[in-house]
C-alpha positions in Angstrom: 18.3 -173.6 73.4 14.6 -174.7 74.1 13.5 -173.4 77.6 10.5 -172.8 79.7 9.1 -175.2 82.6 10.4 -175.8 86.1 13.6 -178.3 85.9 12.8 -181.2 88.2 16.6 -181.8 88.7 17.6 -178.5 88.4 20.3 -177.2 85.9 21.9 -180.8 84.3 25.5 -180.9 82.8 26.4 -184.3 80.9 29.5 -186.0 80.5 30.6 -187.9 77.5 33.1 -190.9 78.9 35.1 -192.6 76.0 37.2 -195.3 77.5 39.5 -197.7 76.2 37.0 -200.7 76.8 33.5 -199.0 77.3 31.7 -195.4 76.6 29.4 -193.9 79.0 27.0 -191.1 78.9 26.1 -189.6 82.4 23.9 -186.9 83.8 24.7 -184.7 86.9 23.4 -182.2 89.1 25.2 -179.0 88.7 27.5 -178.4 91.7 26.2 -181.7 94.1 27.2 -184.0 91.3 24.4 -186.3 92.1 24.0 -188.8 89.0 20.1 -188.7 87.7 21.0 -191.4 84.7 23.3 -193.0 82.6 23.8 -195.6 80.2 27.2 -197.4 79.3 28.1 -200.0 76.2 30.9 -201.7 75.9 34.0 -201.2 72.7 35.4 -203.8 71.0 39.2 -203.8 70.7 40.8 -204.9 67.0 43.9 -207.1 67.5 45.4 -207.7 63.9 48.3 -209.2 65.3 50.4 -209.6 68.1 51.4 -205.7 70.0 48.3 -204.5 67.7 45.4 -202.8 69.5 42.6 -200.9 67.2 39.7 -199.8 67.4 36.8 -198.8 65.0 36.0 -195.0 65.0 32.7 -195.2 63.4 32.1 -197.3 66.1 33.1 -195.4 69.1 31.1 -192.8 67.5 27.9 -195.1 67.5 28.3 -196.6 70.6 28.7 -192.8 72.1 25.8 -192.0 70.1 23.6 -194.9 71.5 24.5 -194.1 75.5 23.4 -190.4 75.2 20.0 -191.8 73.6 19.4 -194.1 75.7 20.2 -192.2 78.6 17.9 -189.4 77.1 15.2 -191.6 77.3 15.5 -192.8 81.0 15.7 -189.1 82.0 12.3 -188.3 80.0 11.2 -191.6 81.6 12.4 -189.7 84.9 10.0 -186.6 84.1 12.9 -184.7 82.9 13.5 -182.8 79.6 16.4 -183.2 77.9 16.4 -179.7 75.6 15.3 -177.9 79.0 17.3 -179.2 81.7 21.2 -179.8 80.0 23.0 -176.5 80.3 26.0 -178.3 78.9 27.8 -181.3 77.6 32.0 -182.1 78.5 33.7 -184.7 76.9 36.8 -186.9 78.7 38.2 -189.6 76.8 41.3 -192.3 76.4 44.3 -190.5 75.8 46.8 -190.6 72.9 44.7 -193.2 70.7 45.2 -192.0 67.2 42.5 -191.3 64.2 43.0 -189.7 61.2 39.8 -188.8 59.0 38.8 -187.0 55.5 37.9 -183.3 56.1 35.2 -183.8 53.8 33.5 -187.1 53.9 34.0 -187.3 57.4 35.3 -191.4 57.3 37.9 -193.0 58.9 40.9 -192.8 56.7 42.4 -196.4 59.1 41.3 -197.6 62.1 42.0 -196.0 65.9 45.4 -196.8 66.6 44.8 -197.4 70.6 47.3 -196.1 73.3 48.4 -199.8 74.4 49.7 -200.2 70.9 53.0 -201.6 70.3 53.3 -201.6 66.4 55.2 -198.1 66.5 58.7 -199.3 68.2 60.5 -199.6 64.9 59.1 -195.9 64.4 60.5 -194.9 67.5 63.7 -196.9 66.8 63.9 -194.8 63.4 63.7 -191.5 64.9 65.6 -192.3 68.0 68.7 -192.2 64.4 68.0 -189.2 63.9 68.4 -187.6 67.2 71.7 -185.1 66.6 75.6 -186.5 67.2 73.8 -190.4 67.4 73.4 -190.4 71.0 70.0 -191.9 70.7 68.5 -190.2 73.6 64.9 -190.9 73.8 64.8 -187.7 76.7 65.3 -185.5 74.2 62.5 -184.1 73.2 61.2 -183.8 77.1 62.8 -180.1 77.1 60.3 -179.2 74.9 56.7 -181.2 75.2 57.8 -182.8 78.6 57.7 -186.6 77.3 59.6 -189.5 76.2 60.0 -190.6 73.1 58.0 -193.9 73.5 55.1 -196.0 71.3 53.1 -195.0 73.7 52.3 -191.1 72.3 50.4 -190.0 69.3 53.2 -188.0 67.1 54.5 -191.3 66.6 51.2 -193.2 66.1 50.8 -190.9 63.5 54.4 -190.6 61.7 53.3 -194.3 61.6 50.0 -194.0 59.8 51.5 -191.5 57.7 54.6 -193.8 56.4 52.1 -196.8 55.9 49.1 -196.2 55.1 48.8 -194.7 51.4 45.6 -193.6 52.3 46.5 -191.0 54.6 49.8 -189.7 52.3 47.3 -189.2 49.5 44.4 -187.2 52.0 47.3 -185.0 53.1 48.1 -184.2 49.5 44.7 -183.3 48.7 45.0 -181.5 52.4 41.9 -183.1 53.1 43.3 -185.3 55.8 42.1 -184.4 60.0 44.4 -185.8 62.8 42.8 -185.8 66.3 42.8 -188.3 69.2 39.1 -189.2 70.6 37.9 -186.2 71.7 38.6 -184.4 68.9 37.2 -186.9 66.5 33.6 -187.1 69.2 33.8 -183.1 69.4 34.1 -182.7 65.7 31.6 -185.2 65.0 28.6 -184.3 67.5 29.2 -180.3 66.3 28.3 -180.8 62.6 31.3 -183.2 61.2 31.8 -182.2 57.6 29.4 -179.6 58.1 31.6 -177.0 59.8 32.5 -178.9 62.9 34.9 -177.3 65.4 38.5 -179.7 64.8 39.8 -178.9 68.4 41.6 -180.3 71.3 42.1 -179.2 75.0 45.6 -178.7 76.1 45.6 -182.1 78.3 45.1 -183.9 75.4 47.4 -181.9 73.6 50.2 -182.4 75.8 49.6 -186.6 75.3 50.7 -185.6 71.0 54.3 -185.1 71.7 53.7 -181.5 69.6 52.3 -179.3 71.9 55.4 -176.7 73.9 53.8 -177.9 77.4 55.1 -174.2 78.2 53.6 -171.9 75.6 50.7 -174.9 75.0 51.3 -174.6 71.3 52.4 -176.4 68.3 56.0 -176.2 68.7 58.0 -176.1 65.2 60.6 -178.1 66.5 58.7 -180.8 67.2 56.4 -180.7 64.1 59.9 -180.8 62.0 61.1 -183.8 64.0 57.9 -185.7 63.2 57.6 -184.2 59.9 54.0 -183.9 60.6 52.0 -180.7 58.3 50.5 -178.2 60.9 47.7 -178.1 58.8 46.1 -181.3 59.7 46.4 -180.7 63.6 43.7 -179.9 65.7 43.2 -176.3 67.3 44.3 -176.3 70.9 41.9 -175.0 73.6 41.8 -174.8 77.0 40.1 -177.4 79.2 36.7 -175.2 80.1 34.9 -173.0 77.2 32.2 -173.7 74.8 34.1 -175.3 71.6 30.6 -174.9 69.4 26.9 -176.3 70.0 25.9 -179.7 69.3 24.0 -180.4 66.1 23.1 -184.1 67.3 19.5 -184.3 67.2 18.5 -185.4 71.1 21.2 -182.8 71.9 20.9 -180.1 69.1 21.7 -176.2 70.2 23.5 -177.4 73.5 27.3 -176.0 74.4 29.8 -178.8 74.3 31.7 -176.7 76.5 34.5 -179.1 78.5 37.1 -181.4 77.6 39.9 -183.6 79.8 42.1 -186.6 79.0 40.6 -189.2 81.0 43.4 -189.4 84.3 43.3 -185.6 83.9 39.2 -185.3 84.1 39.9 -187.9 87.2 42.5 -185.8 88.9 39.5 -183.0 89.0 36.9 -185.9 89.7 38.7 -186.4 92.6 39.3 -182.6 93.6 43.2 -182.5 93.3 43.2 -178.7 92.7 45.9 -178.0 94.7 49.4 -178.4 94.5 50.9 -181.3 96.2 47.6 -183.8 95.2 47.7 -186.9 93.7 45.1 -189.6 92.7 45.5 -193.3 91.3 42.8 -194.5 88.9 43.0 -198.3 88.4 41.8 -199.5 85.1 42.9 -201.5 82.1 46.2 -199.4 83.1 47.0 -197.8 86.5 47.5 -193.6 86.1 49.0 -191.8 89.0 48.9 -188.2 88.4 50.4 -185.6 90.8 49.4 -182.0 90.7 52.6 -179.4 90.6 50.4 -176.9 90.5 51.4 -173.6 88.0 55.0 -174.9 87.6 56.7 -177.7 85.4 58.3 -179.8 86.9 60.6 -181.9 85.0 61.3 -185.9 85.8 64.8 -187.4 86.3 63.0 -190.1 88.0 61.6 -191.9 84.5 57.7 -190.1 85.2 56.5 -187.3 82.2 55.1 -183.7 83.1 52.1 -183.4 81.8 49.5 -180.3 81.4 46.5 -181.4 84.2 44.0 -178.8 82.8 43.5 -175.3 82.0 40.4 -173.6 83.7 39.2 -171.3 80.9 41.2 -169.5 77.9 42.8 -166.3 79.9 43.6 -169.3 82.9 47.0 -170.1 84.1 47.8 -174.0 83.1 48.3 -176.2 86.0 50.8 -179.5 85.4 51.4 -182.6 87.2 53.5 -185.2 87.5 52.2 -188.8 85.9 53.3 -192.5 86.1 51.7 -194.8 83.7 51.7 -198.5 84.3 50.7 -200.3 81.2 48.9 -203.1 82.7 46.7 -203.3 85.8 43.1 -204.7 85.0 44.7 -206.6 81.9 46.3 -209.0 84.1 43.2 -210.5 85.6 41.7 -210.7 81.8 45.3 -211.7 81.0 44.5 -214.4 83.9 41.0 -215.3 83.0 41.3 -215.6 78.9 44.6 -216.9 78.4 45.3 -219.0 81.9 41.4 -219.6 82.8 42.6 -219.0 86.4 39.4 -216.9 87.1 36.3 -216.7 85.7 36.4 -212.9 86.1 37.7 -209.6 87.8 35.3 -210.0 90.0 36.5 -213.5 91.6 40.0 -212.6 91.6 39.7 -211.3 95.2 38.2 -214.4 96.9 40.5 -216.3 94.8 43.8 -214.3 96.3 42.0 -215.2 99.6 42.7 -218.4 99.5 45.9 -218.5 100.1 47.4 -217.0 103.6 50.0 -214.7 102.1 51.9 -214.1 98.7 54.3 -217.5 99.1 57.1 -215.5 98.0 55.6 -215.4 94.3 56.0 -212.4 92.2 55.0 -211.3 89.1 55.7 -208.5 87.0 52.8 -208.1 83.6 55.1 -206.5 81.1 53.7 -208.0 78.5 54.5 -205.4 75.9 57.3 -203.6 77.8 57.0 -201.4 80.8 56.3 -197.8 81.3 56.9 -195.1 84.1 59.7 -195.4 85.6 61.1 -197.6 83.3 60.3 -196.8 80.2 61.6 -200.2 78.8 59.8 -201.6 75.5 62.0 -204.9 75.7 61.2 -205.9 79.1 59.0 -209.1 79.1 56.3 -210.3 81.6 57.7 -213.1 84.3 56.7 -214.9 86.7 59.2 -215.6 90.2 59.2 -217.3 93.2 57.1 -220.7 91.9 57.7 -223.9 93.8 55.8 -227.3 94.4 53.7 -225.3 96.7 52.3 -222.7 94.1 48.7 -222.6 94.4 46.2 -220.6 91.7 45.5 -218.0 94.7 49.2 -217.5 94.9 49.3 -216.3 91.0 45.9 -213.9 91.6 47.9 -212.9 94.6 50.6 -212.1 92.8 49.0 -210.1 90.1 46.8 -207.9 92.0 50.4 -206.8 94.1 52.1 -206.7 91.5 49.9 -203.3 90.3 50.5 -202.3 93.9 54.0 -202.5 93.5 54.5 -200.6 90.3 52.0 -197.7 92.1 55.0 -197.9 94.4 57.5 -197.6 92.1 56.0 -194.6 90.9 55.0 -193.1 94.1 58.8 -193.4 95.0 59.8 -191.4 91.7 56.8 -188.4 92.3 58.5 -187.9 96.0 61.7 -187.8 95.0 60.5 -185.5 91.6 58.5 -183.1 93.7 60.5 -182.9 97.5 57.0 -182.9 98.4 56.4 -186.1 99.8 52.8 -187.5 99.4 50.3 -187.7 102.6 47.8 -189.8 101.5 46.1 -191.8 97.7 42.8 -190.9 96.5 41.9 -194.0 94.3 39.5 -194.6 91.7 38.5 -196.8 88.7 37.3 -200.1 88.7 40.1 -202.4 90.8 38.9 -200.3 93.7 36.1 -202.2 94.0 38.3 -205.3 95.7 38.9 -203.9 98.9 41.6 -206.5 99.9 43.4 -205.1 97.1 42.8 -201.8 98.3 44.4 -202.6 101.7 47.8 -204.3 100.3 48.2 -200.7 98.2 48.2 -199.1 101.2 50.3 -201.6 103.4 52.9 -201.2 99.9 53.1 -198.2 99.9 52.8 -197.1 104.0 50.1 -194.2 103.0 46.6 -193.9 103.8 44.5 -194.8 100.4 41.0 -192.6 100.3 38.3 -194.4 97.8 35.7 -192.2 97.5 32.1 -193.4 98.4 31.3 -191.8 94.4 33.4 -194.1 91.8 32.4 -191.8 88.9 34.9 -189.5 89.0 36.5 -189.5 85.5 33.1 -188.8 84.0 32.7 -186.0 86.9 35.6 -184.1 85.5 34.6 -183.5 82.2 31.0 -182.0 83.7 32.5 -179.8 86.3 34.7 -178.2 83.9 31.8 -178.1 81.3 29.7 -176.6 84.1 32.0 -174.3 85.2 32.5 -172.6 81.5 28.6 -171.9 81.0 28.8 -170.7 84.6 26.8 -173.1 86.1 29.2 -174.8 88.3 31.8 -173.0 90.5 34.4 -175.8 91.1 36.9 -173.7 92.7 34.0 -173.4 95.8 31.9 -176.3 96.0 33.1 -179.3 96.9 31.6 -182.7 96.1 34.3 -184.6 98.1 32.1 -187.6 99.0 33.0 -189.9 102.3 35.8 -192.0 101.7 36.8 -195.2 103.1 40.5 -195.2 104.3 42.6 -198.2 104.1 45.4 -197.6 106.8 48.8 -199.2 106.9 48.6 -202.6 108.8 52.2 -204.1 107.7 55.9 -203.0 109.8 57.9 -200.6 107.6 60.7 -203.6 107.8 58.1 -206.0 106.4 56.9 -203.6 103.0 61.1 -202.6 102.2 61.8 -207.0 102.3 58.7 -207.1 99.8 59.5 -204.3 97.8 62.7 -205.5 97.6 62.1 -208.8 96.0 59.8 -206.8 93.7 62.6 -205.0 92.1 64.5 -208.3 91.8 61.7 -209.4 89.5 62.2 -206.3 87.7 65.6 -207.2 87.3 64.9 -210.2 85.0 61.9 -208.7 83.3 63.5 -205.7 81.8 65.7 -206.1 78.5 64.4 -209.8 78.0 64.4 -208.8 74.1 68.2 -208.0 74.2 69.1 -211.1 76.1 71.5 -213.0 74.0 
């Protein structure tokens, strides 16, 4: 690596953050986590038809490869140097979306099959038959990777791609076919592609595949039978924090990509949940809670998945956590804005909620392609409850912004009785946080103190603090870079949030099954 000159920022650690609707490239300060510059461009989303949701790889790759330029050149712009000052490069990205490519070419053999897609139900519906004496128990595989079996993971994208797409049957004949969801398709890419790059995972993303033992934290041969998927195309699992190879990307070339995190986990480290008994909500195009158990598994019977959180280094203990996904948060309001023009964006739908007085009774639950934690429910429907005469548009903002509250209750409900450990306060993130009336009914929902961090970037933060950490520039376990937080207190009578939450599970009642009705 080039060297020689002071650093005007000191020792720099970037972070690659691949998201479902944007990528970002950011630069920190080792250890204060002070952003210098970054530069973010949104990702188009492929919708063939309805419950579809791709995405172009060669794309994601581009759009990557166009933030870390650009962000190169506002730090040189800065009086920085990009080959003198980067110590290391971690990657966090959306989970479970699926790409399979040729070993040798290096292109997309189909495009990205993203996490929200639905196509895969008859897949799961197929293997549910084959679960032994027909009981059709889609818990039981948890023993083993600590997961339902849902469209939601990537063993199942994949048996998909495999059974459909001739393309991919024929590259795994040849044995020229590469699985890997997006970190392992950036990581392979930026250190050489074709040319010897290192086809690896980390163990959080592993644990999103549905073939990973979340107890050993390796390809269980169980689980590869059940799938039928060949070993040989899988990515090598790593743990969270060590150099995976240096990058051969020009503006980066010779620097350790050296960290990697599935987004919520890289946000549950953002956020400093290092301790067991943690937990942080990141509101997005989805709503993640994630609650750290600390060395132990815990396992569900409360509808949320155990999941691996991250692994500080190779020779490091794994530490778990609890999640609860909710399939739609942000969505709603574009749900609200593209299909109902209610709002002209996310950013009015809190002045629009305002102008009502209070909720008018109306409820609404988004399941517009089922429901996940801690229902788990692929036929439930989206609904709407509660209209009268005196439904306003506010009412219906109102209503969908709560109704993300609601779900983060439902799963805040399931973690406490899970753990025995019940929660003392949120940390929030993402970008809903941003509406602070929002951020007030969450915590009058739930009756718990919500803590938004003065510092919003704390997915991308992950990925450099563990990236940091494994060059040995950053010692997470001592510094903190726990920012001031505003606090959202309580302001509602505990009588008050049980008669809303209430008629909240009432409009669960008519939204679930909606596809069996008769």
């Amino acid at each position: 690596m080039a060297s020689g000159g002071m650093k005007k920022f000191g020792d720099l650690v970037g972070s690659i953050d691949e998201g479902t609707s944007s990528a970002r490239f950011l630069l920190f300060r080792a250890e204060t986590a002070e952003v210098v510059c970054f530069h973010q461009k949104e990702l188009r989303l492929i919708c063939p038809q309805e419950g579809w949701v791709e995405q172009d790889p060669n794309e994601i790759l581009s759009v990557v490869y166009e933030c870390i330029e650009r962000t190169l050149e506002k730090l040189i712009e800065l009086g920085g140097n990009p080959q003198n000052d980067i110590v290391a490069i971690g990657v966090t990205n959306q989970r479970e979306t699926t790409i399979v490519w040729d070993r040798a070419t290096g292109e997309p053999l189909y495009n990205a099959i993203v996490w929200q897609d639905m196509r895969t139900s008859s897949t799961v519906d197929q293997l549910l038959e084959t679960v032994p004496n027909k009981t059709k128990n889609k818990n039981y595989l948890k023993p083993l990777c600590g997961l339902p079996l849902s469209p939601y993971f990537s063993a199942v994208k994949l048996r998909w791609l495999i059974d459909n797409v001739p393309k991919v049957k024929s590259a795994i004949r040849s044995g020229n076919c590469l699985f890997g969801t997006v970190d392992t398709w950036l990581i392979w890419n930026l250190t050489g592609g074709s040319d010897g790059g290192a086809h690896v995972t980390d163990v959080s993303n592993a644990s999103r595949t549905m073939l990973m033992n979340i107890e050993t934290l390796k390809y269980d041969k169980a689980l590869m039978k059940f799938f039928d998927v060949p070993v040989e195309i899988l990515p090598q699992i790593r743990s969270s924090s060590e150099v995976y190879g240096l990058i051969k990307f020009k503006p980066l070339q010779h620097i350790p990509l050296a960290g990697c995190l599935g987004d919520q986990q890289s946000a549950l480290v953002g956020q400093e949940c290092l301790t067991r008994g943690r937990a942080k909500a990141t509101y997005g195009t989805g709503c993640f809670l994630l609650y750290n158990t600390g060395t132990a598994v815990i396992d569900s019977y409360h509808g949320l998945i155990s999941t691996v959180a991250y692994q500080m280094g190779p020779d490091a203990l794994p530490v778990y956590a609890l999640e609860g996904s909710v399939a739609v948060a942000g969505a709603a309001l574009g749900w609200l804005r593209d299909n109902l023009n209610l709002i002209g964006g996310a950013s009015e739908s809190e002045s629009a909620a305002l102008e009502v007085e209070n909720n008018g009774d109306v409820y609404f639950v988004p399941a517009f392609s089922g429901l996940y934690a801690p229902y788990w429910d692929p036929e439930a429907r989206g609904v709407i409850c509660g209209i009268t005469e005196d439904t306003q548009r506010g009412h219906i903002v109102r209503a969908a912004l709560e109704a993300v509250c609601f779900q983060v209750r439902d799963i805040l409900d399931a973690m406490n009785n899970d753990s025995g450990t019940p929660l003392q306060k949120l940390k929030v993130d993402g970008g809903m946080t941003a509406n602070a009336t929002m951020m007030q009914w969450q915590a009058d929902l739930i009756g718990l103190d919500v803590l938004k961090p003065k510092f919003v970037e704390t997915t991308a933060l992950g990925a450099a603090m563990v990236a940091g950490r494994a060059v040995g520039k950053w010692d997470i376990e001592n510094v903190s870079v726990e920012s001031d937080s505003t606090v959202f207190k309580p302001q509602i009578s505990e009588n008050e949030r049980d008669v809303r939450y209430k008629r909240w599970k009432m409009a669960i009642e008519r939204a679930v099954g909606w596809d069996k009705c008769p």
